[in-house]
Structures are given as structure tokens and as C-alpha cells.
N, C-alpha and C positions, 0 to 999 in steps of 0.2 A: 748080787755078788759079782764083782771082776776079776778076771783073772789075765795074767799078763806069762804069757807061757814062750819061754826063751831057747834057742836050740841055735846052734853052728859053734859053739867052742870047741878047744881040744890042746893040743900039745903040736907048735909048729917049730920051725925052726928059724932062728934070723934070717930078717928076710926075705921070710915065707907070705904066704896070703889066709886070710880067714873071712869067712862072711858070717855075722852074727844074725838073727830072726826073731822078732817078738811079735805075738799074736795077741791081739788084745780081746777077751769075751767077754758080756755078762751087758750090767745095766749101766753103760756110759753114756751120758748126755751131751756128746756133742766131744771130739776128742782136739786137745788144741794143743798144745807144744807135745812131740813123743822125741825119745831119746834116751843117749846110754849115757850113767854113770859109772866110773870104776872105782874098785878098792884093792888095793894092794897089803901085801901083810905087814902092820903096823903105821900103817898111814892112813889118813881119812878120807872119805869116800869122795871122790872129784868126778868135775862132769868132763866129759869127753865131748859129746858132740848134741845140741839139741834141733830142732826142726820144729816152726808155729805151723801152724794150721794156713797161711799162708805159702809158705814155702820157704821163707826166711831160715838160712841155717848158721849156727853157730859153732864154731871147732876151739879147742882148747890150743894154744899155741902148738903144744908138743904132739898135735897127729894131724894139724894142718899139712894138708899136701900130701898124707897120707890114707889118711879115713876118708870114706865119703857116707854117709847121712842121707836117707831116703826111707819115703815112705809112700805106701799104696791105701789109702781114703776106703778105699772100696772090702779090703780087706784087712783094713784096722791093724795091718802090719806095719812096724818101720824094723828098718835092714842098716847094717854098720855093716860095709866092706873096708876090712882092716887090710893095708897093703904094705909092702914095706916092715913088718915088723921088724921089732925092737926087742931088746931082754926087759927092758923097763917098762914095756905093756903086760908086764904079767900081772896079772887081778883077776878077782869075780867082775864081771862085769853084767851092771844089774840095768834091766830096762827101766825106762820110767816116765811113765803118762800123767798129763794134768787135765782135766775137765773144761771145757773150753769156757761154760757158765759158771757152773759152781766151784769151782778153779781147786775140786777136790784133786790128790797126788795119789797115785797107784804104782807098785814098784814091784818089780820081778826079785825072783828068790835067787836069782845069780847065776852067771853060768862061768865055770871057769877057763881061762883063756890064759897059758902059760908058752911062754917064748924062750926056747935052749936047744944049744945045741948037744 
């Protein structure tokens, strides 16, 4: 069983900073892209920023320059430092790991990340 356990959300203000954290446990074989997707209420769920197993990272236009995307191998974590918010980052913002072989997908239950002043 894996489990993908997510913590740094909360309520900032434009502007503000957030660092998001996903842990990844259980029986994963070999971990190759990790990264955040967002959902916002009534839109569907988009990816933000991904990271392969090489180091290669990917940003959505809209938190380019903004987010940075990192990850620690050793501790099966990847980290979104959100900088610069925005009101329009507000979403559950859900982690989400692919299996580097069996290219099986694992997704966190969300953590909410709300931007107002």
C-alpha cells in the first residue's frame, strides 16, 4: 500500500509564501516523475509543476517564475515552494507520483491552499 501524505497548506495572503511537502510510503518501485496537481472549485484538476526522476522540471505557465519544484530521493519527499501568491492559486492542491517501471499513478487526498486578503 502507498501512501502519499501532504502538509504545508493554509490561508496566506497576496503575495505571501507557502511551502507545500509530500511524503511518499509504502511499496513503490522505483519513484520517477513526483509533483503537484491543482483543483480549484468548479474547474478541473491541472498540473502545476512535475519533476522525472532525472531532475528535469516542468511549470505550468501561470507559477513559472513563481513555484519551484524539488525533490529529496532519499526521503521520497517532493516540496512546492509557492512564492509570490496570487488569489487565483486558490485549490486543493494534490501531490502526485508515478512509478518509475510500472508507470503505476498515486495521488494525495489534497491539501488546501487558499489565497485572500
Amino acid at each position: 500500500q502507498v501512501q502519499l501524505v501532504e502538509s504545508g497548506g493554509g490561508l496566506v495572503q497576496p503575495g505571501g509564501s507557502l511551502r507545500l511537502s509530500c511524503v511518499a510510503s509504502g511499496s513503490i518501485y522505483g519513484i520517477g516523475d513526483m509533483g503537484w496537481y491543482r483543483q480549484a472549485p468548479g474547474k478541473e484538476r491541472e498540473l502545476v509543476a512535475l519533476v522525472s526522476s532525472s531532475g528535469r522540471t516542468n511549470y505550468d505557465d501561470s507559477v513559472k517564475g513563481r513555484f519551484t519544484l524539488s525533490r529529496d530521493n532519499v526521503k521520497t519527499t517532493v516540496y512546492l515552494q509557492m512564492s509570490s501568491l496570487k488569489v487565483e492559486d486558490t485549490a486543493v492542491y494534490h501531490c502526485y507520483i508515478r512509478e518509475l517501471v510500472r508507470r503505476f499513478e498515486y495521488w494525495g487526498q489534497g491539501i488546501q491552499v487558499t489565497v485572500s486578503s
